[in-house]
MITORDO-273288 format. One line per field, with one value per residue (C-alpha): chain; residue in one letter; x, y, z. Coordinates in nm, 3 decimals, decimal comma. Example, Ala and Ser with C-alpha at 12.3 -4.5 7.8 and 13.67 -1.06 7.14 Angstrom:
ch A A
aa A S
east 1,230 1,367
north -0,450 -0,106
up 0,780 0,714
//
This chain:
ch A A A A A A A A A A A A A A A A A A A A A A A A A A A A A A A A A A A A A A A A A A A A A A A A A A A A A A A A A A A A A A A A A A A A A A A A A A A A A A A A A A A A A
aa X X X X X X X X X X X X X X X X X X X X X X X X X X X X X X X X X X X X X X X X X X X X X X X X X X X X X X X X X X X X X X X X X X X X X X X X X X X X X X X X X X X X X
east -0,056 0,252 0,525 0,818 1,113 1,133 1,429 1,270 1,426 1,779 1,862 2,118 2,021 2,042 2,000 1,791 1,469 1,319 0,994 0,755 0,453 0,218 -0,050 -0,378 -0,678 -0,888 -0,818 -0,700 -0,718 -0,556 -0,400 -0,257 -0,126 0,034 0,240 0,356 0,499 0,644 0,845 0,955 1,142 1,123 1,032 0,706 0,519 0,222 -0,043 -0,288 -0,614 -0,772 -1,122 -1,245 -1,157 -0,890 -0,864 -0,643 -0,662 -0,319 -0,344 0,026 0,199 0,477 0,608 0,416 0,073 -0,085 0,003 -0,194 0,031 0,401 0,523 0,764 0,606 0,321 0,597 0,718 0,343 0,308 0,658 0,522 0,181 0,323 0,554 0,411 0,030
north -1,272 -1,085 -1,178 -0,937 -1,058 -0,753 -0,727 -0,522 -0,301 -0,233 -0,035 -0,325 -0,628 -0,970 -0,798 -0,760 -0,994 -1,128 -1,177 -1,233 -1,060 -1,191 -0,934 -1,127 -0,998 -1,226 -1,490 -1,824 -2,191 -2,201 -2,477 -2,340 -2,017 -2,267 -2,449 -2,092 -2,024 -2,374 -2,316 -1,985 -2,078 -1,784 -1,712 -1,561 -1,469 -1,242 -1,267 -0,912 -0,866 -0,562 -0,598 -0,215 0,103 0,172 -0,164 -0,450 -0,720 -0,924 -1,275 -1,490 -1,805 -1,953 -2,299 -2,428 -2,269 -1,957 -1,731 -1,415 -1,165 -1,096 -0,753 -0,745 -0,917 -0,658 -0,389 -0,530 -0,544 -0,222 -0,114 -0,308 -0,166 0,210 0,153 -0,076 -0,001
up -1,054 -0,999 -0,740 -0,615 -0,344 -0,108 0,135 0,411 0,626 0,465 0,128 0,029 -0,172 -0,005 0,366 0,561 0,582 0,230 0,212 -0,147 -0,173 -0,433 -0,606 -0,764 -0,885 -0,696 -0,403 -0,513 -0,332 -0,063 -0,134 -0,388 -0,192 0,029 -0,250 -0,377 -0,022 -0,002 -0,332 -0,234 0,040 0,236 0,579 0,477 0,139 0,140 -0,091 -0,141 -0,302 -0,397 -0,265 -0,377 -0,480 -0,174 0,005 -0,044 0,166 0,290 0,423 0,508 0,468 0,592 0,425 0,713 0,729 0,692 1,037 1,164 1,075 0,979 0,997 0,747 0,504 0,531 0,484 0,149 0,036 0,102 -0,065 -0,385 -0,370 -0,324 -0,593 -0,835 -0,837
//
């Protein structure tokens, strides 16, 4: 697993909001997830999966639970996907 800090929407370091975005090869516990988010710190951390050839597949934490969705933590995934992958 790799993790990246993404400040989304600005161009400046330490604006804007942070999020971490987590790429895996395959889903892990969790638990686990959970404890990752908790010692980030941050307001959200978004772990991705690549489930087939095109797909990747997002799911969210905050330090206290897994949410829905969070927009700007999907943003950073994608700015790490486009840019990384």
């Amino acid at each position: 697993m790799k993790q990246y800090i993404v400040d989304a929407f600005t161009d400046r370091v330490f604006s804007g909001n942070p999020a971490a975005v987590c790429v895996m090869d395959r889903w892990i516990p969790d638990e686990l997830m959970q404890s990752i988010t908790k010692e980030n710190n941050l307001s959200e951390t978004a772990f991705a999966v690549k489930e087939n050839s095109d797909d990747y597949h997002l799911r969210w934490f905050t330090p206290g639970g897994e949410i829905d969705l969070c927009g700007h933590a999907t943003l950073a995934t994608a700015f790490v996907i486009l840019n990384y992958y």
